[in-house]
Backbone as XML, in Angstrom:
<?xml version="1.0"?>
<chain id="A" units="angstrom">
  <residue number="1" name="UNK">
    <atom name="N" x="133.127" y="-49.166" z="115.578"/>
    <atom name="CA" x="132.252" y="-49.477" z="114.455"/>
    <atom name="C" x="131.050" y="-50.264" z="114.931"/>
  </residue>
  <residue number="2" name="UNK">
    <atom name="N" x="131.243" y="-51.429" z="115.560"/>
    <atom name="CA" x="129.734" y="-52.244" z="116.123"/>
    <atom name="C" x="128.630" y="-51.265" z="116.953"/>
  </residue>
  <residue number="3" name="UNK">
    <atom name="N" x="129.328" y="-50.046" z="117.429"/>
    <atom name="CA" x="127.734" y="-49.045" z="118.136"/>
    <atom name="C" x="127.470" y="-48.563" z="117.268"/>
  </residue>
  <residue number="4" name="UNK">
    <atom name="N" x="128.248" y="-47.758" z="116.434"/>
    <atom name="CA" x="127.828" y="-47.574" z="115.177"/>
    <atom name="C" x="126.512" y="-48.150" z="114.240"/>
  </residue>
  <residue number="5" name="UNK">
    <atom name="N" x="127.098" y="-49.718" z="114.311"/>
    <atom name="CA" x="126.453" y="-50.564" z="113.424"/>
    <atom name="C" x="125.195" y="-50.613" z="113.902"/>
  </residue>
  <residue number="6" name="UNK">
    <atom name="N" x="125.444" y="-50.854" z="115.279"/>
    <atom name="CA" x="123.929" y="-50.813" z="116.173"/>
    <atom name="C" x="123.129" y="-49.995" z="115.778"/>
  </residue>
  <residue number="7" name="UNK">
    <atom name="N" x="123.425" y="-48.640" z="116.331"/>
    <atom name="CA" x="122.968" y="-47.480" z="115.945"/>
    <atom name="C" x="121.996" y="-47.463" z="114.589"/>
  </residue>
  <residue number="8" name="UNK">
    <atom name="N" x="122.712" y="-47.740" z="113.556"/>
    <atom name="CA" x="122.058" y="-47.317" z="112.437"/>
    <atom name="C" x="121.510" y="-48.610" z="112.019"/>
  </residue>
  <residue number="9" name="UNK">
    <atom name="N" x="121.465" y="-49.971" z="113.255"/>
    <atom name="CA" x="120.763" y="-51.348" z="112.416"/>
    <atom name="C" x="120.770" y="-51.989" z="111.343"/>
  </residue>
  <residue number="10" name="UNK">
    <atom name="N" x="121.932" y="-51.568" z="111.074"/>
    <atom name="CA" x="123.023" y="-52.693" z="110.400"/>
    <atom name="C" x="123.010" y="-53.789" z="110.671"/>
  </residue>
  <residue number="11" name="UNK">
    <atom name="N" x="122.843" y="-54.773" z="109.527"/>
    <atom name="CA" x="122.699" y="-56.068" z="110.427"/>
    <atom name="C" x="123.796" y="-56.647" z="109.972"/>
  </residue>
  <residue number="12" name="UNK">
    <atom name="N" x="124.038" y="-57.716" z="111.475"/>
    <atom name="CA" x="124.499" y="-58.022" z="112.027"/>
    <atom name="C" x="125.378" y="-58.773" z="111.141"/>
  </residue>
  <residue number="13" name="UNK">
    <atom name="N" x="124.738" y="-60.028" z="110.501"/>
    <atom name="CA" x="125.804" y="-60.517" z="109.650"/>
    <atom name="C" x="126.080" y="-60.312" z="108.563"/>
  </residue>
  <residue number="14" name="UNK">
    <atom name="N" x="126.141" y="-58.877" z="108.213"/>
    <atom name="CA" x="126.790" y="-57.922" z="107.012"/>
    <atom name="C" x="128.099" y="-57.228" z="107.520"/>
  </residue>
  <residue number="15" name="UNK">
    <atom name="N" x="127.982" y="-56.775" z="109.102"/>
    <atom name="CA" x="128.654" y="-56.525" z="110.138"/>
    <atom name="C" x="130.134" y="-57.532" z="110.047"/>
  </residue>
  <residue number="16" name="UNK">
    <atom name="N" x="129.477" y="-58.510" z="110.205"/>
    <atom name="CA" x="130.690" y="-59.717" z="110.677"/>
    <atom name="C" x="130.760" y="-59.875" z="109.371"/>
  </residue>
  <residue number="17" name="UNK">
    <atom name="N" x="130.447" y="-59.889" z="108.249"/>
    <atom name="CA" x="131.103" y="-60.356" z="106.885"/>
    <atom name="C" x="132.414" y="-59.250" z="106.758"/>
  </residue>
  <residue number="18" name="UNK">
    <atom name="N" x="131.505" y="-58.103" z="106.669"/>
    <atom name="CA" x="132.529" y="-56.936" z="106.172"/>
    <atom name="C" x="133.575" y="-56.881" z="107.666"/>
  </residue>
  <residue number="19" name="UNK">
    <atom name="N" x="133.834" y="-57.130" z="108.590"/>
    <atom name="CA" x="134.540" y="-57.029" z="110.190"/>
    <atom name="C" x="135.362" y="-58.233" z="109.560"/>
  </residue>
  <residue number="20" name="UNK">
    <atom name="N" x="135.287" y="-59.218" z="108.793"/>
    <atom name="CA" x="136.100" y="-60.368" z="108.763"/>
    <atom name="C" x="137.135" y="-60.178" z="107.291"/>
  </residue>
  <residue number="21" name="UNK">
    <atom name="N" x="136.468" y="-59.696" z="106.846"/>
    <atom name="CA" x="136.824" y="-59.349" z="105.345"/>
    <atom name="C" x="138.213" y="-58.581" z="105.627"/>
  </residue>
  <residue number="22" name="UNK">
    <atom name="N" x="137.627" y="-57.367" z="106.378"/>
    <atom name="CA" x="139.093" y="-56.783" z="106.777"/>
    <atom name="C" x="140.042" y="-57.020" z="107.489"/>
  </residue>
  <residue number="23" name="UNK">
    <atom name="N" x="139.719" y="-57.988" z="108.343"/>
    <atom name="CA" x="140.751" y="-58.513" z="109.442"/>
    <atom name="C" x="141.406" y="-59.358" z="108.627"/>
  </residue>
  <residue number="24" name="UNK">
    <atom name="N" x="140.567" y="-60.004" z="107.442"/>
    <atom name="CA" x="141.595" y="-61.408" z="106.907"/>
    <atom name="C" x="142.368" y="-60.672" z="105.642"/>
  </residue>
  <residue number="25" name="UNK">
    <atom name="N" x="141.991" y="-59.171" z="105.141"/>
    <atom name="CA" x="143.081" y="-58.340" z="104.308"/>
    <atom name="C" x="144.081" y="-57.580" z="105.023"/>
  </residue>
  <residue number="26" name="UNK">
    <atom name="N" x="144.073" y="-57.026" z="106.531"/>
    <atom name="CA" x="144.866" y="-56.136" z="107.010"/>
    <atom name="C" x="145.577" y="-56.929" z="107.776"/>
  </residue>
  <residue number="27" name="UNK">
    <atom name="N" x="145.310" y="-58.121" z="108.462"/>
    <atom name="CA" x="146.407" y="-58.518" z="109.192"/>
    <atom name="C" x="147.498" y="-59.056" z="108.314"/>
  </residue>
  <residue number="28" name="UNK">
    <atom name="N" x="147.667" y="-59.829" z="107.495"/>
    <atom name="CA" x="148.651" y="-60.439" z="106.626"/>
    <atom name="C" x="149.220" y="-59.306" z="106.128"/>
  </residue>
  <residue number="29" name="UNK">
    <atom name="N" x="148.474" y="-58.342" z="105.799"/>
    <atom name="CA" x="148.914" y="-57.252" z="105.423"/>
    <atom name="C" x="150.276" y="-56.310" z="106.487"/>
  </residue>
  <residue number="30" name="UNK">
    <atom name="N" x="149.997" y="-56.203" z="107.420"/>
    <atom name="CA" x="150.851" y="-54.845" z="108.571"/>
    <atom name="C" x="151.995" y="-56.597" z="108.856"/>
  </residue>
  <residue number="31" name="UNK">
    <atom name="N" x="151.439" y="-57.828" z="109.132"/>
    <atom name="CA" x="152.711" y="-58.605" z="109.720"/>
    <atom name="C" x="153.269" y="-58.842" z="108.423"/>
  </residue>
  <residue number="32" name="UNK">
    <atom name="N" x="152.691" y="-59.096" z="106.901"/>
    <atom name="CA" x="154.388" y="-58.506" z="106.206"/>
    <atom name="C" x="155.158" y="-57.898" z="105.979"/>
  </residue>
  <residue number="33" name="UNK">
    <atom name="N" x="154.292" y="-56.415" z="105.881"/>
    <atom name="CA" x="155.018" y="-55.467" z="106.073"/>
    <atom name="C" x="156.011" y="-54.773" z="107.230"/>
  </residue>
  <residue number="34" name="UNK">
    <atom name="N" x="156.007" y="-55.533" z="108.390"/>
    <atom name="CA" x="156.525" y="-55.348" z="109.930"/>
    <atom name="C" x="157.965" y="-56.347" z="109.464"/>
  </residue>
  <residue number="35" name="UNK">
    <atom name="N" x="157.412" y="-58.120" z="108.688"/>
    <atom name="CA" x="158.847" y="-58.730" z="109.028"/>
    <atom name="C" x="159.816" y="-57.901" z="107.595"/>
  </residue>
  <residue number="36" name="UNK">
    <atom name="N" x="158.679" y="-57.437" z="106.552"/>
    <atom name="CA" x="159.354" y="-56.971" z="105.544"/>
    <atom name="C" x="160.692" y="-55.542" z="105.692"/>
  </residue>
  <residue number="37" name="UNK">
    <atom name="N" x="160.127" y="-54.937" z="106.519"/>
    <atom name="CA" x="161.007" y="-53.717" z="107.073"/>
    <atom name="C" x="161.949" y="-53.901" z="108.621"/>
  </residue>
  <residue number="38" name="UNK">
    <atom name="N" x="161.668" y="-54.667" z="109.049"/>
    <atom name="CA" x="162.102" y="-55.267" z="110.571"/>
    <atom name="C" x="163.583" y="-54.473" z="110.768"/>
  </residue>
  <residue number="39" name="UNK">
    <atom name="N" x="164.499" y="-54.828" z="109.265"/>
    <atom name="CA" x="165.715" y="-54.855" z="109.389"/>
    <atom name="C" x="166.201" y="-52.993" z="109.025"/>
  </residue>
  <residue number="40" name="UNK">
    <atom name="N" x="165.303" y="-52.334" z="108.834"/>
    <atom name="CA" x="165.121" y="-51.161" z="108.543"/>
    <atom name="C" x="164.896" y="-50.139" z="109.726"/>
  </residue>
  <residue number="41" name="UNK">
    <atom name="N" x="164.275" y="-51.453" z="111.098"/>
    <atom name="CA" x="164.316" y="-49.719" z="111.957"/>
    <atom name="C" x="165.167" y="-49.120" z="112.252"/>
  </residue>
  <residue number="42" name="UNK">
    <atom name="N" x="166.409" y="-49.067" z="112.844"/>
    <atom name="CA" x="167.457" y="-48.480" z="113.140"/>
    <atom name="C" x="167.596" y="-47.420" z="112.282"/>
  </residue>
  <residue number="43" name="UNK">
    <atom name="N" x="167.632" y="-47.782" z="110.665"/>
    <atom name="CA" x="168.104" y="-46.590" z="109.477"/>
    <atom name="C" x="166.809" y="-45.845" z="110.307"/>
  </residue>
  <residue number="44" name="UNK">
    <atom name="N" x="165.519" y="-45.974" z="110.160"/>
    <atom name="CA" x="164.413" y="-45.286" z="110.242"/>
    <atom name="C" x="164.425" y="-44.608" z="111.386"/>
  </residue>
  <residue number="45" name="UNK">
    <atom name="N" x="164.692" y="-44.815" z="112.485"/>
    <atom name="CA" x="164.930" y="-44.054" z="113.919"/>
    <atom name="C" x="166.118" y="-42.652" z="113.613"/>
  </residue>
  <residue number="46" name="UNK">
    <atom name="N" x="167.264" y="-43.409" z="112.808"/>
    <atom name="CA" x="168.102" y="-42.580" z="112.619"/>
    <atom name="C" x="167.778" y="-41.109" z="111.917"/>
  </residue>
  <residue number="47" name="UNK">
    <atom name="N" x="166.832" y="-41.566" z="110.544"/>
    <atom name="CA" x="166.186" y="-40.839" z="109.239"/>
    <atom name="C" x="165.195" y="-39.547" z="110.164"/>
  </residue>
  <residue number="48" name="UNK">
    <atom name="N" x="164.336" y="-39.989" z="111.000"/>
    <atom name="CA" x="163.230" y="-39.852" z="112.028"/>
    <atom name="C" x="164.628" y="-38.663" z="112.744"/>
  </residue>
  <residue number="49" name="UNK">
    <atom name="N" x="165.034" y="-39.020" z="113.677"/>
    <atom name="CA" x="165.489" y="-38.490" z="114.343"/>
    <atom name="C" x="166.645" y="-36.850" z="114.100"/>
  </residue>
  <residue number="50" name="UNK">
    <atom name="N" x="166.689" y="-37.286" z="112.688"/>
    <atom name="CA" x="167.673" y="-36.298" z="112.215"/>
    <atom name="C" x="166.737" y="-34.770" z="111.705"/>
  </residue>
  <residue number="51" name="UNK">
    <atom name="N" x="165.435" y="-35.410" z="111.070"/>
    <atom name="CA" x="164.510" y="-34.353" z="110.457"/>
    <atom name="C" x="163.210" y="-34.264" z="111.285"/>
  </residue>
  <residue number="52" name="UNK">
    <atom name="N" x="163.612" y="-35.066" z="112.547"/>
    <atom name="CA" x="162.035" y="-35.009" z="113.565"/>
    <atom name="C" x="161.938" y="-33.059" z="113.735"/>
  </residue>
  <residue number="53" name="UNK">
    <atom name="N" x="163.146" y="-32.520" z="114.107"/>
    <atom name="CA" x="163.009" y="-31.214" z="114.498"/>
    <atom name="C" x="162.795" y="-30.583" z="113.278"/>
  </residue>
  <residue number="54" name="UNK">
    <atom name="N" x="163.290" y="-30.321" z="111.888"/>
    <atom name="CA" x="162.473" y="-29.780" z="110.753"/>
    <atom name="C" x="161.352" y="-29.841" z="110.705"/>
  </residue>
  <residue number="55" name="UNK">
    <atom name="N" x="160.600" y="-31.357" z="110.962"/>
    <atom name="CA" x="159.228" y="-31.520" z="110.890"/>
    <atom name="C" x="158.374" y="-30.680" z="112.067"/>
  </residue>
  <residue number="56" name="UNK">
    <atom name="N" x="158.721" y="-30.812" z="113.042"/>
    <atom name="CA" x="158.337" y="-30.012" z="114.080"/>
    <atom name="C" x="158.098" y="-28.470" z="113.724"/>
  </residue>
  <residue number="57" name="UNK">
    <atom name="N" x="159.392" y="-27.565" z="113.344"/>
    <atom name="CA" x="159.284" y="-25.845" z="112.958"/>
    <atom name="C" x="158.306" y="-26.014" z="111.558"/>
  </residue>
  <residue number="58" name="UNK">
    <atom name="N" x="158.020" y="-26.833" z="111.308"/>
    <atom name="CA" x="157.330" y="-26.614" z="109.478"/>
    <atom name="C" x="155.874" y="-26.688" z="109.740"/>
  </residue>
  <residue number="59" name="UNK">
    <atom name="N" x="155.733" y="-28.048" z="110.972"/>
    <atom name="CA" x="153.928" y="-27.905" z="111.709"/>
    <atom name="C" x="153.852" y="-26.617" z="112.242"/>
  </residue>
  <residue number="60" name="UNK">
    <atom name="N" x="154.701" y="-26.240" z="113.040"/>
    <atom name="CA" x="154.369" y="-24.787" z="113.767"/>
    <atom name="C" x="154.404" y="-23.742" z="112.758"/>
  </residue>
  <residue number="61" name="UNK">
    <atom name="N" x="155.186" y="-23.653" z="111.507"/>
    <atom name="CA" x="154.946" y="-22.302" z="110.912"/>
    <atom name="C" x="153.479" y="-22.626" z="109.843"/>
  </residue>
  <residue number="62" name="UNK">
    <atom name="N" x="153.155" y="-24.150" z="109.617"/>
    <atom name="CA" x="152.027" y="-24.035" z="109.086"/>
    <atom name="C" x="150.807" y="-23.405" z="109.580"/>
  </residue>
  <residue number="63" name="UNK">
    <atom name="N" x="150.791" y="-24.030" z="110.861"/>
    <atom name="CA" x="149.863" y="-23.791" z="112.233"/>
    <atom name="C" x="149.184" y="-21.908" z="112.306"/>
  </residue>
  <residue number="64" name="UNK">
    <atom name="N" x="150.628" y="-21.742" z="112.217"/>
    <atom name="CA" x="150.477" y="-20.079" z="112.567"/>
    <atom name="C" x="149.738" y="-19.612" z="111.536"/>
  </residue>
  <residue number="65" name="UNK">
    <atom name="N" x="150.368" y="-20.062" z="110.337"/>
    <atom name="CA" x="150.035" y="-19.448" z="109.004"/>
    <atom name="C" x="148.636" y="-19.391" z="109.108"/>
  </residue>
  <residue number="66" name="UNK">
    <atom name="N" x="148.011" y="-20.788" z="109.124"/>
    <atom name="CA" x="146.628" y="-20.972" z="109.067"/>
    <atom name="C" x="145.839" y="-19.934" z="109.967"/>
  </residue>
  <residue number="67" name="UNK">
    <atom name="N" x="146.537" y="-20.065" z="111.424"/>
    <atom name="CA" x="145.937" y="-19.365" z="112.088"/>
    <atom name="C" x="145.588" y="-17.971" z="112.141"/>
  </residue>
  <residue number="68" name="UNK">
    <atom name="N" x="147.132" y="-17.666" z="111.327"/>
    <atom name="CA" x="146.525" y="-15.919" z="111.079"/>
    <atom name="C" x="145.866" y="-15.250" z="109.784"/>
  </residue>
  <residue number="69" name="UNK">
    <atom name="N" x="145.790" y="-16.284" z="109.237"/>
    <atom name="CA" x="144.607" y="-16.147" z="107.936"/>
    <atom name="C" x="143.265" y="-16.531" z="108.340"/>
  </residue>
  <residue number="70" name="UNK">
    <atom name="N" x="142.741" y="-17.572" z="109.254"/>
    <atom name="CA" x="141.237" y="-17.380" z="109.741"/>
    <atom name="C" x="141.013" y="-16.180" z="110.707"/>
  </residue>
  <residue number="71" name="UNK">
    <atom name="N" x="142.346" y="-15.666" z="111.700"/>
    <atom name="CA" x="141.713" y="-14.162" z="111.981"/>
    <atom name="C" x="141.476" y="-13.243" z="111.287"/>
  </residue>
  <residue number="72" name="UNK">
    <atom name="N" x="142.303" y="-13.024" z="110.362"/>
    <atom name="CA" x="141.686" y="-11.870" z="109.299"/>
    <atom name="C" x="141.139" y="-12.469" z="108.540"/>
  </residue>
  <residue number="73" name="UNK">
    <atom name="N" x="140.255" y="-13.291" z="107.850"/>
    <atom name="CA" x="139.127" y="-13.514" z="107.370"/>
    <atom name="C" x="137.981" y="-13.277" z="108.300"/>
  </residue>
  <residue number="74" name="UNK">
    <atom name="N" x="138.354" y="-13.656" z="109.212"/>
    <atom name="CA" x="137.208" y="-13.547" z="110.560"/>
    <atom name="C" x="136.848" y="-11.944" z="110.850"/>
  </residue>
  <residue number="75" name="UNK">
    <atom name="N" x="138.260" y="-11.311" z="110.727"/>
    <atom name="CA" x="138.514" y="-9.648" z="110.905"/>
    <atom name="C" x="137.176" y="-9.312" z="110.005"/>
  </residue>
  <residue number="76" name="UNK">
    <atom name="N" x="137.747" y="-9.658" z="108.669"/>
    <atom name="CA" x="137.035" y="-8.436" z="107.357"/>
    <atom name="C" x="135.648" y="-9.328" z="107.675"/>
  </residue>
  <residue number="77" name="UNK">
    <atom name="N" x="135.177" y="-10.231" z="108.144"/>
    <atom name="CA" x="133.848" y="-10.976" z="107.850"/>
    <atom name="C" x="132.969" y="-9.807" z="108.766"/>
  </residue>
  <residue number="78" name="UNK">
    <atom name="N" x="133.799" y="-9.757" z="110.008"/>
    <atom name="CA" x="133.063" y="-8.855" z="111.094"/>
    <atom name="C" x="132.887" y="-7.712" z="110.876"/>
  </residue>
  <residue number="79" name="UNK">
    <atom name="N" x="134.641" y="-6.849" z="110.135"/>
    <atom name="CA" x="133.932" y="-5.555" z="109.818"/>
    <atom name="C" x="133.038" y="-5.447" z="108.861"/>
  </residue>
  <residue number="80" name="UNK">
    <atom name="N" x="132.851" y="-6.336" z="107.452"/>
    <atom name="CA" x="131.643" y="-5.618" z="106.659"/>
    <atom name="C" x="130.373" y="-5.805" z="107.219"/>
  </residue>
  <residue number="81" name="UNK">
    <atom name="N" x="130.342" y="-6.505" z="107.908"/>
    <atom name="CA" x="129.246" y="-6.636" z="108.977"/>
    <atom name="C" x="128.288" y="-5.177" z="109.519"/>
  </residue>
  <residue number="82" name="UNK">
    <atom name="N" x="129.408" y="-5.165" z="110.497"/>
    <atom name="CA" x="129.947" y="-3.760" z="111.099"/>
    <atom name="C" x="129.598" y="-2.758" z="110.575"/>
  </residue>
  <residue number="83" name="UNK">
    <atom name="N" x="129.932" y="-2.708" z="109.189"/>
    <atom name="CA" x="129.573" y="-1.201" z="108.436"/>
    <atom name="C" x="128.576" y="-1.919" z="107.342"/>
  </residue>
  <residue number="84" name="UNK">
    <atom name="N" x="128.194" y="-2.692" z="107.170"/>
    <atom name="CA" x="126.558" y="-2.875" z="106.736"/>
    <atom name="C" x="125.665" y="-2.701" z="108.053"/>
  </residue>
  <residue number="85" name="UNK">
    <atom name="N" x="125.888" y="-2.566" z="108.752"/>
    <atom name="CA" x="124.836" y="-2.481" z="110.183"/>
    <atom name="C" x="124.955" y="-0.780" z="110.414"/>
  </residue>
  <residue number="86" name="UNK">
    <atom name="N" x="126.161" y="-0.333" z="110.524"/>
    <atom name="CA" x="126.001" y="1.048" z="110.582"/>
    <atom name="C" x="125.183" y="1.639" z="108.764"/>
  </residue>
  <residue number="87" name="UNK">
    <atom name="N" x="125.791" y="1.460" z="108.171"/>
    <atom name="CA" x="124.952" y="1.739" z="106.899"/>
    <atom name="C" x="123.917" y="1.756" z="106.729"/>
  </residue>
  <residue number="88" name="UNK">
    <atom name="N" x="123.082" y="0.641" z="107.332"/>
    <atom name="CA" x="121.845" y="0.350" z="107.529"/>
    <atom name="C" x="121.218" y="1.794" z="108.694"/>
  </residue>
  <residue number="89" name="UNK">
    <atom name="N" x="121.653" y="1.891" z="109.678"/>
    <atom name="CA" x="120.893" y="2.626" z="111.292"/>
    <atom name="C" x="121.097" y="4.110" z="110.120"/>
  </residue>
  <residue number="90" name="UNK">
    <atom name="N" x="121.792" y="4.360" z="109.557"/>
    <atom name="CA" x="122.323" y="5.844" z="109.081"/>
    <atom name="C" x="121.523" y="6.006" z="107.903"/>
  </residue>
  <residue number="91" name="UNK">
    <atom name="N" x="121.134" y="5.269" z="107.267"/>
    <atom name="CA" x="120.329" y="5.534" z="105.848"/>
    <atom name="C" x="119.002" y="5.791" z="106.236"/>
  </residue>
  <residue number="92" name="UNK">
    <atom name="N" x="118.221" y="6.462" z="105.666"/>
    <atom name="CA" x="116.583" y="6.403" z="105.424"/>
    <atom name="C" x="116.317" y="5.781" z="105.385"/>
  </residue>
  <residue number="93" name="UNK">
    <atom name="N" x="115.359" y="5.048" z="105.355"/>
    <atom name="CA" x="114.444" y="3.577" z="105.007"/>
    <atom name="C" x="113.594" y="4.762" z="103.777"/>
  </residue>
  <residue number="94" name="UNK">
    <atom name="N" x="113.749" y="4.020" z="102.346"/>
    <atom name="CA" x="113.106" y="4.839" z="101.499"/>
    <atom name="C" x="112.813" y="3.289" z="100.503"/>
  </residue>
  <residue number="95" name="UNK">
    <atom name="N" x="111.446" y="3.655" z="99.811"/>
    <atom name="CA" x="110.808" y="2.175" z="99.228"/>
    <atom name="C" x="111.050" y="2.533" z="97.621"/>
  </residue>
  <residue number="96" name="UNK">
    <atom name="N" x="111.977" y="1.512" z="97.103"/>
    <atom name="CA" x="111.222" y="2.222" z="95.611"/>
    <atom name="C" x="109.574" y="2.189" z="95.118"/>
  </residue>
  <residue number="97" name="UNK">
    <atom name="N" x="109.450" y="3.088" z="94.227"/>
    <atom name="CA" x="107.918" y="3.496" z="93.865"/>
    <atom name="C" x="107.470" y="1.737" z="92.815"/>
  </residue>
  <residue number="98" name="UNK">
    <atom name="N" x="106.079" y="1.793" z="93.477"/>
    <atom name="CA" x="105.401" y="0.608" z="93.077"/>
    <atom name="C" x="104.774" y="1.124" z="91.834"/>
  </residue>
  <residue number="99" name="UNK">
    <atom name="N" x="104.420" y="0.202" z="90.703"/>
    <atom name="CA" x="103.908" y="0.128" z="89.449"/>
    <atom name="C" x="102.093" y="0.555" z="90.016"/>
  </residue>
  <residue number="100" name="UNK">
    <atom name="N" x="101.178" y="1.008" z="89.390"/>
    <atom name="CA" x="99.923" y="1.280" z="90.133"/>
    <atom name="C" x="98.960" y="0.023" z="89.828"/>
  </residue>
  <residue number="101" name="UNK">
    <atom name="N" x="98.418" y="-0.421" z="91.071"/>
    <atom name="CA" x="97.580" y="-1.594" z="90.687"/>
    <atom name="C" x="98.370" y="-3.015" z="91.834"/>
  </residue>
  <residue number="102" name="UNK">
    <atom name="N" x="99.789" y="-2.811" z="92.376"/>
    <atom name="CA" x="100.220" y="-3.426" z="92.792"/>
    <atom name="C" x="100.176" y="-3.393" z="94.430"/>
  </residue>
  <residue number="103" name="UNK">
    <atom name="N" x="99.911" y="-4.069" z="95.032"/>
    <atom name="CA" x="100.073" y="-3.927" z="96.309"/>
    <atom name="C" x="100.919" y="-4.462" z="97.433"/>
  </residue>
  <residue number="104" name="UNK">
    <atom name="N" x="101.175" y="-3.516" z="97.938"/>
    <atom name="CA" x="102.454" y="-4.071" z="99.129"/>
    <atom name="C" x="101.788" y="-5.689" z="99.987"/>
  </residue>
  <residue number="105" name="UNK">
    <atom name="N" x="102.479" y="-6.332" z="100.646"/>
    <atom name="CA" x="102.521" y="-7.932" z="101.327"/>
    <atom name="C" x="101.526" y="-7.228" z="102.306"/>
  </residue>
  <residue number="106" name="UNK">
    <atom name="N" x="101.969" y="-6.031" z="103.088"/>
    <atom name="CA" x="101.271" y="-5.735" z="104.380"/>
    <atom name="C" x="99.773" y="-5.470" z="104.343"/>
  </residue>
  <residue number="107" name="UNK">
    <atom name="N" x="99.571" y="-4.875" z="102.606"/>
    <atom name="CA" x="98.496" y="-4.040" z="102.930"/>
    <atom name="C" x="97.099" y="-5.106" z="102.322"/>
  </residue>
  <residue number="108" name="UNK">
    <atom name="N" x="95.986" y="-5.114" z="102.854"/>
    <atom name="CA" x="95.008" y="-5.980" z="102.016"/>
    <atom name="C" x="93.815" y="-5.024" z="101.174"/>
  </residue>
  <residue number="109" name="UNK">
    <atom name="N" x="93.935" y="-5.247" z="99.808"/>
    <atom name="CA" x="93.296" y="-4.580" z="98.802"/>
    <atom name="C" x="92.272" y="-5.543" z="98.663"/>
  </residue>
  <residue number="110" name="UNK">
    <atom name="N" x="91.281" y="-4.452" z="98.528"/>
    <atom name="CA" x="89.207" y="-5.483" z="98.659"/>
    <atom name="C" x="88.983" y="-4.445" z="96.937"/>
  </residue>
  <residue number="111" name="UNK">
    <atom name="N" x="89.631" y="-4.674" z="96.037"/>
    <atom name="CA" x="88.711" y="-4.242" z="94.656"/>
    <atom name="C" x="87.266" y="-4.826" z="94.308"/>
  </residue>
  <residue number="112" name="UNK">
    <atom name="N" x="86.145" y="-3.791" z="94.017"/>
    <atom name="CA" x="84.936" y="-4.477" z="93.866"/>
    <atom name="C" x="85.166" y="-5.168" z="92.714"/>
  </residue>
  <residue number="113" name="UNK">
    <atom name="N" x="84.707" y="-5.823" z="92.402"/>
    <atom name="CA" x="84.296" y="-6.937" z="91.029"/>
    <atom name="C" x="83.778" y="-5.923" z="89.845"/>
  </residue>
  <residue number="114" name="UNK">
    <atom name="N" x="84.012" y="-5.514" z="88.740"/>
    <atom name="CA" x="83.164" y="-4.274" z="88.136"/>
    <atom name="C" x="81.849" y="-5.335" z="87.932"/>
  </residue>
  <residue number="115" name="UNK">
    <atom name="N" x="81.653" y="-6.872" z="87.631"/>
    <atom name="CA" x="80.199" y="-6.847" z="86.901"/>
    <atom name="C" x="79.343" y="-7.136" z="88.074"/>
  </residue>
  <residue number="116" name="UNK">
    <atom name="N" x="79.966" y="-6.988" z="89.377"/>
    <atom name="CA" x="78.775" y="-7.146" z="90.479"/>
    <atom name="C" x="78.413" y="-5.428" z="90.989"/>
  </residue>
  <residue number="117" name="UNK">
    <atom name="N" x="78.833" y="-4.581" z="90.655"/>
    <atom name="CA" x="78.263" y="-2.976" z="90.497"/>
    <atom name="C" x="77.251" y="-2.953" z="89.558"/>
  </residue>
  <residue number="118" name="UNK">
    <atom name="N" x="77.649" y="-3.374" z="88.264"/>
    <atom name="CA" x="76.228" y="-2.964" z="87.196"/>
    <atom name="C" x="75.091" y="-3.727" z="87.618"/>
  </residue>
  <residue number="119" name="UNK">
    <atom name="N" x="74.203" y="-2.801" z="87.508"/>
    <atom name="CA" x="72.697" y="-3.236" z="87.078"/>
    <atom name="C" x="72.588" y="-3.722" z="86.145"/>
  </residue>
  <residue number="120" name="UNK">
    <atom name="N" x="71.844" y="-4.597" z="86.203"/>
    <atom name="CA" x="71.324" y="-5.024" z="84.560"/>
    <atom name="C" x="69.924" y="-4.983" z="84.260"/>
  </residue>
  <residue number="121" name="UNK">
    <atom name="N" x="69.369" y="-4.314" z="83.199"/>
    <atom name="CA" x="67.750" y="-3.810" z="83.249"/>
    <atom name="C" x="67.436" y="-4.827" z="81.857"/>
  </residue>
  <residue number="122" name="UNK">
    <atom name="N" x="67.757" y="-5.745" z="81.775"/>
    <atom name="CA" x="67.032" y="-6.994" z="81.022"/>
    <atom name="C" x="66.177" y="-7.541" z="82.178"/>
  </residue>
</chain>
């Protein structure tokens, strides 16, 4: 957190307010909770130890799961790809028809002005 803080010039004694703030809520905090359970590790090693291997096959079949659902998302992302790109090389290039008066981005239209054509014989 302090390169951090650096980093983004944080100052300093907002740093140490909020750095103290938490040290004086989390430590009292984990050493009661440590003498509060103390007498509990053994059950807990035991608890741990009995369902460590369930927990283990349940990460791995999640793992997989995940994993073989971002390949086939990844699959179908690539093929419509794939066959929008062939779709594309195989079709015509054909424009729909423009309204008259409108002109394409590429092309530059010079219309004369009609009242700088007339004469005027006043």
């Amino acid at each position: 957190m302090c390169l951090t803080a650096g980093a983004t010039r944080f100052p300093y004694w907002r740093f140490f307010l909020a750095d103290f703030a938490g040290a004086v809520l989390s430590i009292p905090l984990f050493v009661g909770l440590g003498y509060w359970f103390a007498g509990m590790i053994p059950t807990l090693q035991k608890l741990v130890g009995e369902v460590q291997l369930t927990l283990l096959v349940l990460a791995v079949v999640v793992l997989g799961v995940l994993l073989l659902v971002y390949r086939r998302r990844r699959q179908a992302r690539h093929s419509r790809r794939d066959s929008t790109i062939v779709a594309a090389a195989t079709k015509p290039e054909t424009t729909p028809p423009r309204p008259s008066g409108v002109a394409r981005a590429d092309q530059q239209t010079r219309q004369p002005i009609a009242s700088a054509n007339r004469t005027t014989s006043q």
